[in-house]
DOTOR-507888 format. One record per residue (C-alpha): x, y, z. Coordinates in steps of 0.1 Angstrom, whole numbers, padded with zeros to 4 digits, always signed. Layout:
N
XYZ;...
% end
This chain:
241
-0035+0190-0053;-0027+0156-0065;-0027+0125-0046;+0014+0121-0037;+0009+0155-0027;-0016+0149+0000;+0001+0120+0013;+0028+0135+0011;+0054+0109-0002;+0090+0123+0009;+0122+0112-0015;+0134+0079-0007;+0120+0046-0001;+0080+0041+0003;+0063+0009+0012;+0027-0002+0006;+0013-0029+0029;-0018-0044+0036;-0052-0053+0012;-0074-0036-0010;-0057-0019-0035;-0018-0013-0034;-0009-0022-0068;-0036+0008-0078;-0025+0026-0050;+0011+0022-0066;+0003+0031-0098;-0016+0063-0091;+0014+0073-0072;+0044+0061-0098;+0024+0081-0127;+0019+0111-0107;+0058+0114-0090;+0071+0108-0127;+0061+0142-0136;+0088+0160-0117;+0112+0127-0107;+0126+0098-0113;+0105+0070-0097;+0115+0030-0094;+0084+0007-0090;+0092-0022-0074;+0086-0053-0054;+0096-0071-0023;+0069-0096-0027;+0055-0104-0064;+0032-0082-0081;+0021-0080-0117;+0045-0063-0142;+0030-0030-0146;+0024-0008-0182;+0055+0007-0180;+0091-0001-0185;+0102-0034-0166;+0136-0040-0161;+0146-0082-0154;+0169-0084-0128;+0185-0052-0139;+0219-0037-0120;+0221-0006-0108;+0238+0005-0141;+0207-0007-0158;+0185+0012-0139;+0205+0044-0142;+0207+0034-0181;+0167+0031-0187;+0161+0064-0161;+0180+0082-0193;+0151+0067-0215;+0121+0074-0189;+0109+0086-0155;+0092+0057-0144;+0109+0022-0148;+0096-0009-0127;+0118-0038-0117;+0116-0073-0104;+0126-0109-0111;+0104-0124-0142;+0088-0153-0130;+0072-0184-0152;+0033-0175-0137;+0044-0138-0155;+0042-0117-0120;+0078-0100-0106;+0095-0109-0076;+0120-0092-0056;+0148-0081-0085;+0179-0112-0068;+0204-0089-0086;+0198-0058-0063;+0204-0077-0033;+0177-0059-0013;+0193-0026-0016;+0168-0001-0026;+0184+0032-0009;+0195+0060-0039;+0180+0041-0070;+0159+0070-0077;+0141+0100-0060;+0114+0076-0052;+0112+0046-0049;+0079+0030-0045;+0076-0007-0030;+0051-0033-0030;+0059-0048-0001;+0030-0073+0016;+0007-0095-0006;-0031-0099+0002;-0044-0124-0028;-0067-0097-0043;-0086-0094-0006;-0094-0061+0006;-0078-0068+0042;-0047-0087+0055;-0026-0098+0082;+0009-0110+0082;+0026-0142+0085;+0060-0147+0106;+0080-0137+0073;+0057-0108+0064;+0057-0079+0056;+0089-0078+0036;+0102-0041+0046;+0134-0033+0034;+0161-0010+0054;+0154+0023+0051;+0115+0029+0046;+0107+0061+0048;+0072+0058+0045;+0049+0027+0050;+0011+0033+0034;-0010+0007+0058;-0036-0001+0030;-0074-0013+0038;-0101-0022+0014;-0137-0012+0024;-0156-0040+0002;-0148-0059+0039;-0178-0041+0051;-0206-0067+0055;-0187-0096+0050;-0174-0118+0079;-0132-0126+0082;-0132-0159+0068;-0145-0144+0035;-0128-0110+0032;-0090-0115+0048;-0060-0132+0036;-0044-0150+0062;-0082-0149+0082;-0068-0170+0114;-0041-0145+0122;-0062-0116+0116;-0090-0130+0131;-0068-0132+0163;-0050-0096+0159;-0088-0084+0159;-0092-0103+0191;-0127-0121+0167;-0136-0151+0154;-0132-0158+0120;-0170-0160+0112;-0175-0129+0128;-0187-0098+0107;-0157-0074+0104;-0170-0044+0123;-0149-0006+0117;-0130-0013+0153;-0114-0044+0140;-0101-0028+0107;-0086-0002+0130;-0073-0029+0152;-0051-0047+0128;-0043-0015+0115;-0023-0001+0141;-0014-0035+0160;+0026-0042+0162;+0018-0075+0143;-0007-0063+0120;+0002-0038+0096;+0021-0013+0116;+0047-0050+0124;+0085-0041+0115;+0075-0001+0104;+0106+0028+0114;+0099+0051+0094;+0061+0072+0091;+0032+0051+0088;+0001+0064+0071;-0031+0047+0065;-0049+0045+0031;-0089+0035+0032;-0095+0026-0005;-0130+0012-0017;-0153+0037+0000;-0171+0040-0034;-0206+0037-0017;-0223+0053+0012;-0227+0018+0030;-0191+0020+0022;-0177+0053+0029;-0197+0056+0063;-0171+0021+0074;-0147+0037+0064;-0154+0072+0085;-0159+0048+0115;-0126+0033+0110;-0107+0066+0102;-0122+0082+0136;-0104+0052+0155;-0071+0058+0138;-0038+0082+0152;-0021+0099+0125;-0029+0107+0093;-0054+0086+0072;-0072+0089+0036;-0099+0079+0026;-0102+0073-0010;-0122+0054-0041;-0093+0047-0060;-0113+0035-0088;-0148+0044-0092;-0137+0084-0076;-0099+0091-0088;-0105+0127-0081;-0113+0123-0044;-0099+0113-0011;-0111+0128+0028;-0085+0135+0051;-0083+0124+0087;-0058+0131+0115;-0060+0118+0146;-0099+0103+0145;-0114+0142+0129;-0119+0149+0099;-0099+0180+0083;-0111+0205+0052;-0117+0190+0019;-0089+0198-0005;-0090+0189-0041;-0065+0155-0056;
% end
């Protein structure tokens, strides 16, 4: 079963927030979707243009244009450090683009964990899906060194910033109203990427076990072919991705 398939990413608009891996995250999904539909990449944030056909502040003619070329198209707003912003020219307006639409919608500066400023995340309307992304390489390493924006997470996590990051504080920020779960309507889902060693993948379990819902944990990199399933803090049968 591949990976869209287990997280099961409905038509419509899906948003990735948080650290640790959402532009692979992304990618893994956009390549898999593209298969059987047509799937928009896209940004409400910046992200790096990815190896795939990127439209420049393209209209929604232009979009329905390339989709007649390929499955997969990405578009953004070509800025001069070479990443994509938001696309001005679609105003925002996401909704019937294509049968996915997958959005990179919070920015974590390469750091496996994140909390959001006033502004952030940058959810558009109709978000059928939010993926709550964390990185485990945060295991062993104290706030200040492993968070973007480490003051506000450090005080979602109810820590101090020089405090090691311990599984219950992951799964704080996680599910706090201001932490990554801030401004979501639609399903939220939690993705537990960089469990790629057993120091790593027993964090990760700790954390899962705290969260509601649904959660996967996954090596996104160094294990492509694997991710563990949790629901509501248990663990549920191993499936194949």
């Amino acid at each position: 079963m591949r990976l869209c398939e287990r997280l099961r990413i409905p038509q419509g608009i899906t948003a990735v927030v948080g650290g640790g891996g959402k532009t692979t995250l992304l990618w893994r999904l956009a390549t898999e979707l593209r298969e059987h539909s047509h799937v928009l990449l896209t940004t409400t944030t910046h992200m790096w243009p990815p190896p795939c056909m990127v439209l420049n502040d393209p209209t929604q003619a232009q979009i329905r244009q390339a989709f007649a070329r390929d499955s997969l198209v990405a578009a953004g707003s070509l800025q001069a450090d070479g990443k994509l912003a938001q696309a001005s020219s679609l105003h925002g307006d996401f909704q019937g683009l294509a049968e996915h639409v997958l959005i990179e919608a919070d920015g974590s500066r390469g750091l496996p964990l994140k909390a959001p400023a006033v502004h952030e995340p940058a959810l558009p309307q109709g978000v059928a899906l939010t993926l709550a992304v964390a990185g485990m390489d945060c295991a062993g390493h104290r706030i200040a060194e492993a968070a973007h924006r480490p003051a506000i997470y450090a005080a979602l996590a109810g820590a101090g910033e020089n405090e090691q990051i311990t599984p219950e504080m992951v799964a704080r920020v996680l599910t706090h109203p201001q932490g990554q779960a801030k401004g979501v309507s639609g399903r939220l889902a939690f993705v537990l990427n960089q469990a790629d060693t057993p120091a790593k993948l027993a964090f990760a379990r700790a954390v899962a076990a705290l969260l509601p819902g649904d959660t996967w944990i996954v090596a996104l990199i160094a294990e492509p072919a694997w991710a563990e399933h949790w629901r509501q803090g248990k663990p549920l049968p191993a499936e194949g991705v």
